[in-house]
Biopython code that builds the backbone (N, CA, C, O; Angstrom):
import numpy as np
from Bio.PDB.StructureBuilder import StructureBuilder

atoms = [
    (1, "UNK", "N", (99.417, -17.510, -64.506)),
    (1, "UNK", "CA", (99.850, -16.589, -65.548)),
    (1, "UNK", "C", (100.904, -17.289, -66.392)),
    (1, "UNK", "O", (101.653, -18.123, -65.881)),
    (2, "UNK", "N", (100.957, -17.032, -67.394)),
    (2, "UNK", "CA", (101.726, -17.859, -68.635)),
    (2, "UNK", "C", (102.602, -16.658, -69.190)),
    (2, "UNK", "O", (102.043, -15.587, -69.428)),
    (3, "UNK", "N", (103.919, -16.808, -69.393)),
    (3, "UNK", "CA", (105.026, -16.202, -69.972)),
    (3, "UNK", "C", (105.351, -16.830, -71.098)),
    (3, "UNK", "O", (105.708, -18.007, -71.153)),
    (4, "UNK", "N", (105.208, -15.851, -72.312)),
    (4, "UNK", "CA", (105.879, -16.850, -73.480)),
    (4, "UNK", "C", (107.409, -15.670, -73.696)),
    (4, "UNK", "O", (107.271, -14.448, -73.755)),
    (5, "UNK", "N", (108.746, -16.363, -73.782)),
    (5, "UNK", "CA", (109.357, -15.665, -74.170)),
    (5, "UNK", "C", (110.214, -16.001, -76.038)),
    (5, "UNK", "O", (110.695, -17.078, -76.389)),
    (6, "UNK", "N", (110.162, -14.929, -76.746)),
    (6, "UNK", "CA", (110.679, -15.088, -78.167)),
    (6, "UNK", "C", (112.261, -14.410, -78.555)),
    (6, "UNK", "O", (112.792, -13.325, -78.318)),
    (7, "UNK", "N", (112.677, -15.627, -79.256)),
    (7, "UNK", "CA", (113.932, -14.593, -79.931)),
    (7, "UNK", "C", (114.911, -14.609, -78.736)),
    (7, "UNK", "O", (115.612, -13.597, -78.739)),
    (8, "UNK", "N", (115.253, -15.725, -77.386)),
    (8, "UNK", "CA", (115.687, -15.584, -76.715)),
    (8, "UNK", "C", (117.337, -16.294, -77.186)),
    (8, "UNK", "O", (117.684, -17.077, -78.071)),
    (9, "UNK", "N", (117.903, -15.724, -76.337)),
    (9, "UNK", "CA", (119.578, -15.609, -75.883)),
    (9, "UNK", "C", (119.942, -16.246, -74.462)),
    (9, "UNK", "O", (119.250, -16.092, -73.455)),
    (10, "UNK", "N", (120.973, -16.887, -74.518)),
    (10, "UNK", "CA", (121.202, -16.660, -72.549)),
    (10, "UNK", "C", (121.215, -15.644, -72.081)),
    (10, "UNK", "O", (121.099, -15.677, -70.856)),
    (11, "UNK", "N", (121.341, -14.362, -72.660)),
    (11, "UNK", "CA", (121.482, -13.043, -71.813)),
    (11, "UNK", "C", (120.016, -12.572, -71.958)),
    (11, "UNK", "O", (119.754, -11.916, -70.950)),
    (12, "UNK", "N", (118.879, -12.635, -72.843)),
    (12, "UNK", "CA", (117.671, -11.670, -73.114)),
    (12, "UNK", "C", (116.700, -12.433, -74.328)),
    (12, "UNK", "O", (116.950, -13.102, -75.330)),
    (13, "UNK", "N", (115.981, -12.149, -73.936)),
    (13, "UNK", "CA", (114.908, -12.209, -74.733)),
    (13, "UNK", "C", (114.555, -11.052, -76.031)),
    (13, "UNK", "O", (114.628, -9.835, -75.855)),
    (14, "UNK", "N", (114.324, -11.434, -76.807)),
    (14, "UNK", "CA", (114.027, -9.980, -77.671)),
    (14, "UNK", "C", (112.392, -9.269, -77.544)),
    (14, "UNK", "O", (112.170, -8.092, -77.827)),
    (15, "UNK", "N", (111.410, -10.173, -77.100)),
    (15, "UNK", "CA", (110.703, -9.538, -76.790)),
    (15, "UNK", "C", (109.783, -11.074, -76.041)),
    (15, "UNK", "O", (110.010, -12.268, -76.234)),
    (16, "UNK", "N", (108.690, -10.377, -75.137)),
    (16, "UNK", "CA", (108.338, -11.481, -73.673)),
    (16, "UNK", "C", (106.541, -10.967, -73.815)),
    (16, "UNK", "O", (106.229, -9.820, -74.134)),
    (17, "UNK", "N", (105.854, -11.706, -73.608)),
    (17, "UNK", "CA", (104.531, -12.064, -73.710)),
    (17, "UNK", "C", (104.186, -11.990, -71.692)),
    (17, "UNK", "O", (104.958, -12.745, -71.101)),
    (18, "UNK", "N", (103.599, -11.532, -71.128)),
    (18, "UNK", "CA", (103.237, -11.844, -69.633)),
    (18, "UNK", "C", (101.635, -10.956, -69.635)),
    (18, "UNK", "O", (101.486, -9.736, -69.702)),
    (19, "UNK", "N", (100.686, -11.897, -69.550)),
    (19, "UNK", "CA", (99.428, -11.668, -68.397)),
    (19, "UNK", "C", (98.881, -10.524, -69.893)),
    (19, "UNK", "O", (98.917, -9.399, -69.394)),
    (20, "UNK", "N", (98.550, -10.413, -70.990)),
    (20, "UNK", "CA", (97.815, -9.938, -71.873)),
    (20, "UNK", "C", (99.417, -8.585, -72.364)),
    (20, "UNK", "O", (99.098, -7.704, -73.162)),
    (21, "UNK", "N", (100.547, -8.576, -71.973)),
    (21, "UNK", "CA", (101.154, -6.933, -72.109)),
    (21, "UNK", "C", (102.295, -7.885, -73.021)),
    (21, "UNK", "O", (102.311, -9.063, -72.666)),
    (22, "UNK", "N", (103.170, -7.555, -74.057)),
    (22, "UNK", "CA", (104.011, -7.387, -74.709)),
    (22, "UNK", "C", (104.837, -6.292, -74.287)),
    (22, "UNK", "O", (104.645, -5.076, -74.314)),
    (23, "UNK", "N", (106.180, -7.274, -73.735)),
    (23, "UNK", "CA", (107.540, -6.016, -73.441)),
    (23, "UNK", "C", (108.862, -6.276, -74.473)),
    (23, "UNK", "O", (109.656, -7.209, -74.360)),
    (24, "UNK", "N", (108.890, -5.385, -75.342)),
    (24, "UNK", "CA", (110.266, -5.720, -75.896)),
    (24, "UNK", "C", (111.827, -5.271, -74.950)),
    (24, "UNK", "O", (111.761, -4.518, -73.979)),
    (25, "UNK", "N", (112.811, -5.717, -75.307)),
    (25, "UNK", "CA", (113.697, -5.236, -75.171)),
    (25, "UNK", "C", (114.473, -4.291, -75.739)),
    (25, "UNK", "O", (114.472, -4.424, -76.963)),
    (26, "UNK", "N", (114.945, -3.650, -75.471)),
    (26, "UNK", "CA", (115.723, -2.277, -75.874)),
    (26, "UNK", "C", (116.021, -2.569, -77.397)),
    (26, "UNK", "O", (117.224, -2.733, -77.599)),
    (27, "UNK", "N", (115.339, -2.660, -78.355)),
    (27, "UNK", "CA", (115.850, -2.699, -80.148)),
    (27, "UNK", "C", (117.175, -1.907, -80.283)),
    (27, "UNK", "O", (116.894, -0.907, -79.623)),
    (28, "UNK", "N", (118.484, -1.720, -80.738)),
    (28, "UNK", "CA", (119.428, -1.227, -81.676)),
    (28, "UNK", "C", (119.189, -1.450, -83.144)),
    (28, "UNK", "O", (118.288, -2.139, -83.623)),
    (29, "UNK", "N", (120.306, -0.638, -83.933)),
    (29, "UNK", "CA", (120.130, -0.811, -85.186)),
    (29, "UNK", "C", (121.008, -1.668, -85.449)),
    (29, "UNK", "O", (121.839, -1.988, -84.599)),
    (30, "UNK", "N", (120.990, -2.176, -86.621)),
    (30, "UNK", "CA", (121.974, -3.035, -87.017)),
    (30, "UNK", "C", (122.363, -2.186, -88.568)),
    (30, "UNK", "O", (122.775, -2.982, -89.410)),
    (31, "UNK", "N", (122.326, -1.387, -88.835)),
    (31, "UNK", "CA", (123.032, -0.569, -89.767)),
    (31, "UNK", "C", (123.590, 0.891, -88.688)),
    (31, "UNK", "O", (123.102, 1.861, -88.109)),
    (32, "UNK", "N", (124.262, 0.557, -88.806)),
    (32, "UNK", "CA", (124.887, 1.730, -88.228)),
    (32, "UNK", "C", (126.080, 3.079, -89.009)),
    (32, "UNK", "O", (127.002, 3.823, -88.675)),
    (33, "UNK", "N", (125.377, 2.759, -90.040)),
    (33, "UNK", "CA", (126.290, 4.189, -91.128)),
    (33, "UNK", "C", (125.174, 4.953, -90.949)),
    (33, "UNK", "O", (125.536, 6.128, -90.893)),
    (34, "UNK", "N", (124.019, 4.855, -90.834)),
    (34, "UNK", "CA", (122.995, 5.573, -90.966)),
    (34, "UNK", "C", (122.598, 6.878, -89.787)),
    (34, "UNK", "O", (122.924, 6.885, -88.601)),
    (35, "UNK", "N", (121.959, 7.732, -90.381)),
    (35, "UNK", "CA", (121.979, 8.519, -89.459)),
    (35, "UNK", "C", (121.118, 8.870, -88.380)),
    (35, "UNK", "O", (120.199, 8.204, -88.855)),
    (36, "UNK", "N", (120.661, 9.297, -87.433)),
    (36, "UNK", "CA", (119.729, 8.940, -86.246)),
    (36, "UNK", "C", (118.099, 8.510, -86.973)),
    (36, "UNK", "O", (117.615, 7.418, -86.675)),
    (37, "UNK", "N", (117.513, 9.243, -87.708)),
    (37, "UNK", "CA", (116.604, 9.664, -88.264)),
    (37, "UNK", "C", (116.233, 7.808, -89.253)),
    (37, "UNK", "O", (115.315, 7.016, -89.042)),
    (38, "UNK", "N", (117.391, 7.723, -90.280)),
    (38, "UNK", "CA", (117.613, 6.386, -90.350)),
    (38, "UNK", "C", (117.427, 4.893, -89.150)),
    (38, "UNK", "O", (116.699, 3.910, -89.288)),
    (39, "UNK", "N", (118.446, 5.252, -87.945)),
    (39, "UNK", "CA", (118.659, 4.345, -87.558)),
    (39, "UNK", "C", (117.223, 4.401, -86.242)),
    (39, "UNK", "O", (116.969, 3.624, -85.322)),
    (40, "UNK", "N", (116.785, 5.211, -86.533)),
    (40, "UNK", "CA", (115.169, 4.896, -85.961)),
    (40, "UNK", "C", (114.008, 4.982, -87.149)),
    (40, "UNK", "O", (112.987, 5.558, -86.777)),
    (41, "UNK", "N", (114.004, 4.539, -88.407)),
    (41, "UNK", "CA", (113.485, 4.081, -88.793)),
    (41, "UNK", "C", (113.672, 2.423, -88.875)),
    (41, "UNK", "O", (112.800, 1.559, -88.784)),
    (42, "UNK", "N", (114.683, 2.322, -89.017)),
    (42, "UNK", "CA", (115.252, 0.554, -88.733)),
    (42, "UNK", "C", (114.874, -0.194, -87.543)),
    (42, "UNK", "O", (114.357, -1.302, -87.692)),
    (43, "UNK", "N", (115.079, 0.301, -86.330)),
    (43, "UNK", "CA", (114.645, 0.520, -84.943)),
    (43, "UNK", "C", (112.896, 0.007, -84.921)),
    (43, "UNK", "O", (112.232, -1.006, -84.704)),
    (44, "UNK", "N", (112.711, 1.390, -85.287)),
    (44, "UNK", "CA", (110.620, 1.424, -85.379)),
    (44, "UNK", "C", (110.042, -0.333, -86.138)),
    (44, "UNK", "O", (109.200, -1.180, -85.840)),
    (45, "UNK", "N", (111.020, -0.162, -87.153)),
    (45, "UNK", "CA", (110.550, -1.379, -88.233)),
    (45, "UNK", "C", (110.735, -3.144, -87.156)),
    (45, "UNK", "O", (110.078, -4.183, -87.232)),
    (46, "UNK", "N", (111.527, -2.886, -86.557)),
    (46, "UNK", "CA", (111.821, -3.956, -86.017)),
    (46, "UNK", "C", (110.938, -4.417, -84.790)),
    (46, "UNK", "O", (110.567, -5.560, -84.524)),
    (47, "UNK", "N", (110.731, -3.408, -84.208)),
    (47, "UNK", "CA", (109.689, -2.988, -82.758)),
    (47, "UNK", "C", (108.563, -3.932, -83.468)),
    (47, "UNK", "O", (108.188, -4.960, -82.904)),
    (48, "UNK", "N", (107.862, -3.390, -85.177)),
    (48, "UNK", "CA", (106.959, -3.879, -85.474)),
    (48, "UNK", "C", (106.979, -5.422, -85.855)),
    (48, "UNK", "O", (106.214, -6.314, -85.488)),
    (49, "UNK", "N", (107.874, -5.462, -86.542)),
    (49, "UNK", "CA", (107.903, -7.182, -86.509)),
    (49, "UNK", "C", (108.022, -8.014, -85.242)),
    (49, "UNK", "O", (107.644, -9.183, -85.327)),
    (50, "UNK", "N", (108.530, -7.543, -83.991)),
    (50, "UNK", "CA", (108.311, -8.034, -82.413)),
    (50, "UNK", "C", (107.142, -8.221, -82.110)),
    (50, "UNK", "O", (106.691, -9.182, -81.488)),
    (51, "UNK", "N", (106.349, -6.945, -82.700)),
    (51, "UNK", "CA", (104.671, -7.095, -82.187)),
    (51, "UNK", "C", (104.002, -7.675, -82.905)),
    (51, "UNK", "O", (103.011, -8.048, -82.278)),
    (52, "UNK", "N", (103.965, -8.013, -84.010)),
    (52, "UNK", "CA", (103.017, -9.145, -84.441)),
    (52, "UNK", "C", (103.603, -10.245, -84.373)),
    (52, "UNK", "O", (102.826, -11.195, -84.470)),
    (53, "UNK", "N", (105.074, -10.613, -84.196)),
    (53, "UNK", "CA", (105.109, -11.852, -83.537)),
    (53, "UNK", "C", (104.184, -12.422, -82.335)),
    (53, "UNK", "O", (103.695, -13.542, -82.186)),
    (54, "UNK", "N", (104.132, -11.543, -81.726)),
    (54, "UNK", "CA", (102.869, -11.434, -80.553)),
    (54, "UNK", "C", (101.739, -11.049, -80.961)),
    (54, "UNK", "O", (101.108, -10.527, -80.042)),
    (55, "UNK", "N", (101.371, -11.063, -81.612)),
    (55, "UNK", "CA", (99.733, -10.813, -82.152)),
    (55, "UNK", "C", (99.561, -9.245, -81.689)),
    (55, "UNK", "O", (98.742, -9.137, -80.776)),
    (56, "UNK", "N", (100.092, -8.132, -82.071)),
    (56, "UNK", "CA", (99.741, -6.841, -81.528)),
    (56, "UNK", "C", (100.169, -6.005, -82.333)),
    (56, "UNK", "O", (100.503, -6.418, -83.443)),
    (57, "UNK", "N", (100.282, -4.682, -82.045)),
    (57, "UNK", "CA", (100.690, -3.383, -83.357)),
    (57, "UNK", "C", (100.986, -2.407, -82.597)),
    (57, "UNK", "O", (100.831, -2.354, -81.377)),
    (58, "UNK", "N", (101.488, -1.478, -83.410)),
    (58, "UNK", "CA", (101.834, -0.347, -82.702)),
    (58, "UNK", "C", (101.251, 0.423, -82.580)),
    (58, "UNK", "O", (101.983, 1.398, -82.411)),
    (59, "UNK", "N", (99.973, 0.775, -82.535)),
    (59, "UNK", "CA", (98.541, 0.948, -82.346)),
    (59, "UNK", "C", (98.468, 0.529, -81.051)),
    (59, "UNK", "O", (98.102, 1.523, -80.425)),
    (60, "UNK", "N", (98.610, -0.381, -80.297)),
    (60, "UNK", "CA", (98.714, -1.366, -78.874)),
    (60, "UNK", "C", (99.523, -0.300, -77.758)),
    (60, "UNK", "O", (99.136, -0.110, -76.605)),
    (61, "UNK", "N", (100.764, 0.357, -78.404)),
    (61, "UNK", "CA", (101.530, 0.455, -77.312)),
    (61, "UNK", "C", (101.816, 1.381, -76.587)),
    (61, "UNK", "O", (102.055, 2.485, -77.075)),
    (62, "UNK", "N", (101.871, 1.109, -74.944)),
    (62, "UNK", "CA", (100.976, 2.417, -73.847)),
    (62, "UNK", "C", (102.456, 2.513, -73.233)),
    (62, "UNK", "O", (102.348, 2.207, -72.046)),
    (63, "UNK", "N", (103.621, 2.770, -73.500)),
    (63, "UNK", "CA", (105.001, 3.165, -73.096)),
    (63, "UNK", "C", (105.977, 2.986, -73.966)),
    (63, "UNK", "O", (106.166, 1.877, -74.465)),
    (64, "UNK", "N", (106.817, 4.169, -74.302)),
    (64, "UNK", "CA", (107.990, 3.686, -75.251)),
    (64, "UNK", "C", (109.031, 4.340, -74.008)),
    (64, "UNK", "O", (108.676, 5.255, -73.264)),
    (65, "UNK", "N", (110.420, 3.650, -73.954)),
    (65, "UNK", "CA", (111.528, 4.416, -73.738)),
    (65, "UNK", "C", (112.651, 4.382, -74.533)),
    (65, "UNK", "O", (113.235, 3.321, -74.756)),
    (66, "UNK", "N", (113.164, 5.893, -75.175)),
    (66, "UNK", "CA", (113.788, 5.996, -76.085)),
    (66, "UNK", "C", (115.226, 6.393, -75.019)),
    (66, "UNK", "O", (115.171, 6.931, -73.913)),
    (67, "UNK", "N", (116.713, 5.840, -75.913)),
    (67, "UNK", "CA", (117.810, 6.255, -75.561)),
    (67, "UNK", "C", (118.557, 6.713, -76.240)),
    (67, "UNK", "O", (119.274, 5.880, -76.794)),
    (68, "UNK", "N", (118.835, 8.187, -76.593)),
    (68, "UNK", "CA", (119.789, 8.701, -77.766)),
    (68, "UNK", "C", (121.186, 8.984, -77.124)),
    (68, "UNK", "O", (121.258, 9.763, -76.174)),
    (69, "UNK", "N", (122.256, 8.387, -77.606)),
    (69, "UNK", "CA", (124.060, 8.965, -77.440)),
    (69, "UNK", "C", (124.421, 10.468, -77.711)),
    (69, "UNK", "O", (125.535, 10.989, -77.747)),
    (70, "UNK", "N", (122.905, 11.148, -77.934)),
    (70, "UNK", "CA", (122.793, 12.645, -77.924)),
    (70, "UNK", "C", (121.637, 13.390, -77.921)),
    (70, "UNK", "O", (120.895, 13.426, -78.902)),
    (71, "UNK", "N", (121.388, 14.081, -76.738)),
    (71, "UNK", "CA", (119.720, 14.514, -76.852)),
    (71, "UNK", "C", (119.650, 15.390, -78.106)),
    (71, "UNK", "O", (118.692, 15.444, -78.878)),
    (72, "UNK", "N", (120.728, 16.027, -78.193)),
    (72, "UNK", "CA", (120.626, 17.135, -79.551)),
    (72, "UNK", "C", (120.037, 16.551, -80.682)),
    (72, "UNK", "O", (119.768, 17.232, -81.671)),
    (73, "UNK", "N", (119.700, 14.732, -80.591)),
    (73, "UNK", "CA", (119.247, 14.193, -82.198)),
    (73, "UNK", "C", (117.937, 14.106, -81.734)),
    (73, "UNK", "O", (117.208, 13.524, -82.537)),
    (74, "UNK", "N", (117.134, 14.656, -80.251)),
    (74, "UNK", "CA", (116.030, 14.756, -80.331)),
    (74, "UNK", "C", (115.232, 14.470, -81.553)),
    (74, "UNK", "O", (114.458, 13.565, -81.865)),
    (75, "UNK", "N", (115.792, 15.818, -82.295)),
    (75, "UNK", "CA", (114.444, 16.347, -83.407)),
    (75, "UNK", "C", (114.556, 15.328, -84.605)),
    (75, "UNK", "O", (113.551, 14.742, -85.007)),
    (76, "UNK", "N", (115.686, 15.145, -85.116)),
    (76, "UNK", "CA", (115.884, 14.044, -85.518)),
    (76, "UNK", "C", (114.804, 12.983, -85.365)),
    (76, "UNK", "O", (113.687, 13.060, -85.876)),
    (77, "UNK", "N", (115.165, 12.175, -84.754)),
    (77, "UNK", "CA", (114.673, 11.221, -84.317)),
    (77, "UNK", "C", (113.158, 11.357, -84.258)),
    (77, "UNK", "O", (112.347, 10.532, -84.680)),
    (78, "UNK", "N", (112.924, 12.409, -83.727)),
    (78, "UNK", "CA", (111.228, 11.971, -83.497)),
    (78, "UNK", "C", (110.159, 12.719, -85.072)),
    (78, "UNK", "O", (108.951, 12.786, -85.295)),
    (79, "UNK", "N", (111.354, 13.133, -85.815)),
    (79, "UNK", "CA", (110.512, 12.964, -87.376)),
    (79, "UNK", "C", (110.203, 11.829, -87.422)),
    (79, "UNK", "O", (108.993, 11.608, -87.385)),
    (80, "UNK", "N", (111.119, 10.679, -87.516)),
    (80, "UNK", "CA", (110.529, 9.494, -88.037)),
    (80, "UNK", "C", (109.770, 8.708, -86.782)),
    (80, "UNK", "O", (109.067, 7.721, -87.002)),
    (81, "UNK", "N", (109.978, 9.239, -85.449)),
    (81, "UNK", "CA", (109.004, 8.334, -84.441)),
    (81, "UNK", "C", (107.484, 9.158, -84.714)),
    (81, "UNK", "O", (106.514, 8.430, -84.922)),
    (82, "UNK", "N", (107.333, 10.239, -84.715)),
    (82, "UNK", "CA", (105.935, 10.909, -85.103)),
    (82, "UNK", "C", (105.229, 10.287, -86.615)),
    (82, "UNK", "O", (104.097, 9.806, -86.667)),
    (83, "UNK", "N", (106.117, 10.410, -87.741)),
    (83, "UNK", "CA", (105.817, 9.519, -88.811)),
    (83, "UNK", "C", (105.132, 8.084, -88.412)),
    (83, "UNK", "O", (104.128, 7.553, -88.888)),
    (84, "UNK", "N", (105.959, 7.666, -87.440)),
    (84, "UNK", "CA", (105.805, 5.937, -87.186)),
    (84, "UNK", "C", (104.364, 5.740, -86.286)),
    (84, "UNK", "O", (103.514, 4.853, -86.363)),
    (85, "UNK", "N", (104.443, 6.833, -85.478)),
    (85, "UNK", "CA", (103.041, 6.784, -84.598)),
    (85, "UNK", "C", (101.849, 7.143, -84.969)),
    (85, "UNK", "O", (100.838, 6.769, -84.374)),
    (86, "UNK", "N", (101.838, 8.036, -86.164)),
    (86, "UNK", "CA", (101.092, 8.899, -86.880)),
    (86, "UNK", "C", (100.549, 10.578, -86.424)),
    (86, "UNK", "O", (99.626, 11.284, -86.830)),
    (87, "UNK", "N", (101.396, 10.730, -85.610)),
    (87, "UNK", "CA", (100.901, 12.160, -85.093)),
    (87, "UNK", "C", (100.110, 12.426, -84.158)),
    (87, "UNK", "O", (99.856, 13.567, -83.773)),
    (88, "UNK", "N", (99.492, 11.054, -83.555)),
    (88, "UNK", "CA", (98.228, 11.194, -82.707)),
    (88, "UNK", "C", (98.520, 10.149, -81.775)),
    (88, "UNK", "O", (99.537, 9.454, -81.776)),
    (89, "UNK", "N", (97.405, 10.075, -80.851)),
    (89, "UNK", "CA", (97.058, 8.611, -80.298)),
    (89, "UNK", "C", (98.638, 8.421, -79.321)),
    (89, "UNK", "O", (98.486, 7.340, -78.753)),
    (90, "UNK", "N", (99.495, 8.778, -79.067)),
    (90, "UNK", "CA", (100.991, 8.629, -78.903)),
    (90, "UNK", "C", (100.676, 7.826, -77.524)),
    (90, "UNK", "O", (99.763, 8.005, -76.717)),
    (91, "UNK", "N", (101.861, 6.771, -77.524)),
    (91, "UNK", "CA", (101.767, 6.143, -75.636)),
    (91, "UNK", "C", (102.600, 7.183, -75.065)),
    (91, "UNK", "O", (103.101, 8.088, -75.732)),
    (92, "UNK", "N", (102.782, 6.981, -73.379)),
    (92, "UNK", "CA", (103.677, 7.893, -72.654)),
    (92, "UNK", "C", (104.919, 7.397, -72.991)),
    (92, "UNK", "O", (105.010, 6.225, -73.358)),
    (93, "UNK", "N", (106.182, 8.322, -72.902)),
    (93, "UNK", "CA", (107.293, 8.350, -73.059)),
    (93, "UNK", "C", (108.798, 8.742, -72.411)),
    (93, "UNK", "O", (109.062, 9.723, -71.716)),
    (94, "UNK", "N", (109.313, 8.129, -72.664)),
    (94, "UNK", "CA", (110.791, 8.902, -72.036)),
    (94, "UNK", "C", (112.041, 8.268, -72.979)),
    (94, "UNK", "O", (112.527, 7.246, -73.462)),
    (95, "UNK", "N", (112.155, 9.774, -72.833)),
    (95, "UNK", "CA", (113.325, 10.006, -74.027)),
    (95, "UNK", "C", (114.764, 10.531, -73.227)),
    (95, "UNK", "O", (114.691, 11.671, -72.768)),
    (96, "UNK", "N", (115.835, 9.923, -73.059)),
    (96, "UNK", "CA", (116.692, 10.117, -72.162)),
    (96, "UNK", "C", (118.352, 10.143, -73.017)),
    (96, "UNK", "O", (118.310, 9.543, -74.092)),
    (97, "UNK", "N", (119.721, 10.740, -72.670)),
    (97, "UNK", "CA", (120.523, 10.522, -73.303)),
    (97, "UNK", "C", (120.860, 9.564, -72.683)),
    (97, "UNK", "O", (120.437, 9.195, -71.588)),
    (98, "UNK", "N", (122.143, 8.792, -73.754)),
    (98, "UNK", "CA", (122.550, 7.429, -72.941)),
    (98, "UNK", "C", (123.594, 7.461, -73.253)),
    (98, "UNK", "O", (123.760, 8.327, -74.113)),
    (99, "UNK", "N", (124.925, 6.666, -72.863)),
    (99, "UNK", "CA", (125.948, 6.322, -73.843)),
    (99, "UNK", "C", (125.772, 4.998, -74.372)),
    (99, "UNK", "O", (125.838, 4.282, -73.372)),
    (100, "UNK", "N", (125.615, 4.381, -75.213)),
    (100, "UNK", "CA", (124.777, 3.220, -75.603)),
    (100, "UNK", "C", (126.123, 2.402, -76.134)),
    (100, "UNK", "O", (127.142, 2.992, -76.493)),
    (101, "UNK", "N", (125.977, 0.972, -76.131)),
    (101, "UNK", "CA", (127.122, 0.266, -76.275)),
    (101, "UNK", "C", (127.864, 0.294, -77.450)),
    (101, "UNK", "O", (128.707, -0.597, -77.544)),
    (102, "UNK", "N", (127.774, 1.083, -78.373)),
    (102, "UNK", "CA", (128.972, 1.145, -79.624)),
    (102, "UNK", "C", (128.695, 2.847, -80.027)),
    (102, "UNK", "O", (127.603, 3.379, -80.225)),
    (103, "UNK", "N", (129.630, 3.282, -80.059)),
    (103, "UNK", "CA", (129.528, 4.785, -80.304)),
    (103, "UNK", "C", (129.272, 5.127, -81.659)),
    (103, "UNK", "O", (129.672, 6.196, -82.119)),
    (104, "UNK", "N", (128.456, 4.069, -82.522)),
    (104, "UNK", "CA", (127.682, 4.615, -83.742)),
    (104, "UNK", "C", (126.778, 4.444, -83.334)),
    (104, "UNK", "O", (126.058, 4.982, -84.175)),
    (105, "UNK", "N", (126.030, 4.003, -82.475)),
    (105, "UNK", "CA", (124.687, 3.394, -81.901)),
    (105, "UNK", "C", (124.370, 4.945, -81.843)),
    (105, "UNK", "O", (125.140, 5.519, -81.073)),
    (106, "UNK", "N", (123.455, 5.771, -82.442)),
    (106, "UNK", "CA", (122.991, 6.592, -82.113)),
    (106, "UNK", "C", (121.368, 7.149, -81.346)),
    (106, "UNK", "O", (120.880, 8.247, -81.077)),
    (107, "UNK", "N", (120.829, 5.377, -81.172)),
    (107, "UNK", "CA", (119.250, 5.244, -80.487)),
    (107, "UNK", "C", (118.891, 3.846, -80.316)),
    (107, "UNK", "O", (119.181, 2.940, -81.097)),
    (108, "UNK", "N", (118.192, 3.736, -79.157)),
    (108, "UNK", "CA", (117.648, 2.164, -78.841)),
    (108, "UNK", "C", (116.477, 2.606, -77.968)),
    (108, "UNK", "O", (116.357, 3.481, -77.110)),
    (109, "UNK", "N", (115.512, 1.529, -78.583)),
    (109, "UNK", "CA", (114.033, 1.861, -78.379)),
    (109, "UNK", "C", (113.580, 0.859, -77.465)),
    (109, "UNK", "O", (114.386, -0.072, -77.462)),
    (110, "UNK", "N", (112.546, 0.654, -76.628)),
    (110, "UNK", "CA", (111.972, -0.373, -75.852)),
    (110, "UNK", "C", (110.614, 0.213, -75.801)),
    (110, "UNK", "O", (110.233, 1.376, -75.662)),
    (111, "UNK", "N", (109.870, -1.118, -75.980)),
    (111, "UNK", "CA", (108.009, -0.690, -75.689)),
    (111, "UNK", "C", (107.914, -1.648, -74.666)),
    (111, "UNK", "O", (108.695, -2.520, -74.284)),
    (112, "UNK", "N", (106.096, -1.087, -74.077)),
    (112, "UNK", "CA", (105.209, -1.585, -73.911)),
    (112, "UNK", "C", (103.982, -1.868, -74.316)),
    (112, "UNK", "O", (103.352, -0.825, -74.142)),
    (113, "UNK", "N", (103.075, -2.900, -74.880)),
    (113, "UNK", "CA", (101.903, -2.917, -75.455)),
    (113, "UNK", "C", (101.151, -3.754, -74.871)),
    (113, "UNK", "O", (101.599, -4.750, -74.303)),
    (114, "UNK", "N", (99.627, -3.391, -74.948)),
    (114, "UNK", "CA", (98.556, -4.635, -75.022)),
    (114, "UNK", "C", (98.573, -4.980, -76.060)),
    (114, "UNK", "O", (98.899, -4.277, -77.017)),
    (115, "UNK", "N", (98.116, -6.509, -76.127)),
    (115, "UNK", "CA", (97.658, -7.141, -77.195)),
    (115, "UNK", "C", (96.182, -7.238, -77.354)),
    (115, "UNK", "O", (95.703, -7.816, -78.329)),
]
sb = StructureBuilder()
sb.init_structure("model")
sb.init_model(0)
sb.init_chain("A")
sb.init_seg("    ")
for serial, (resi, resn, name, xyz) in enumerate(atoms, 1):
    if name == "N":
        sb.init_residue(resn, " ", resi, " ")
    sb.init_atom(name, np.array(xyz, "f"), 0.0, 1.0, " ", f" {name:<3s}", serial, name[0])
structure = sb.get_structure()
């Protein structure tokens, strides 16, 4: 089995290739004035440029886990993740509160996909 890893750090990889599956790592935003709804559209956008670095789409992906610094931005948030998925077809999920490492961080996303 062959591991390709991309976008790596000494601490992480940004996203890892193993045995046909694409795993990213937990995405943040990097605008952080923005508001949940925003900062998971920034989020979503980035997920996608991970996956075709790997030859795949978001069409591909059979697990997301979402982490909000407030479940109350639920609804928020999943306007623009339903937008992003298209309403259908959705992978399984978990959506959990977190306290996430900077207290504007209001969401950080992680998939799983086939390619």
């Amino acid at each position: 089995m062959s591991i390709t890893r991309h976008e790596s750090s000494s601490v992480y990889s940004k996203v890892v290739e193993a045995n046909g599956t694409v795993y990213t790592a937990g995405v943040v935003p990097a605008d952080l004035s923005r508001d949940v709804k925003g900062q998971t559209e920034e989020v979503l956008g980035e997920i996608d440029r991970l996956l075709a670095l790997c030859g795949t789409t978001r069409a591909n992906i059979v697990s997301a886990t979402i982490w909000l610094s407030d479940i109350r931005l639920r609804e928020a948030m999943n306007e623009a993740w339903i937008a992003w998925v298209g309403g259908k077809d959705a992978p399984v999920r978990a959506c959990v509160e977190a306290k996430l490492v900077d207290p504007r961080m209001l969401v950080e996303i992680a998939v799983v996909a086939v390619k």
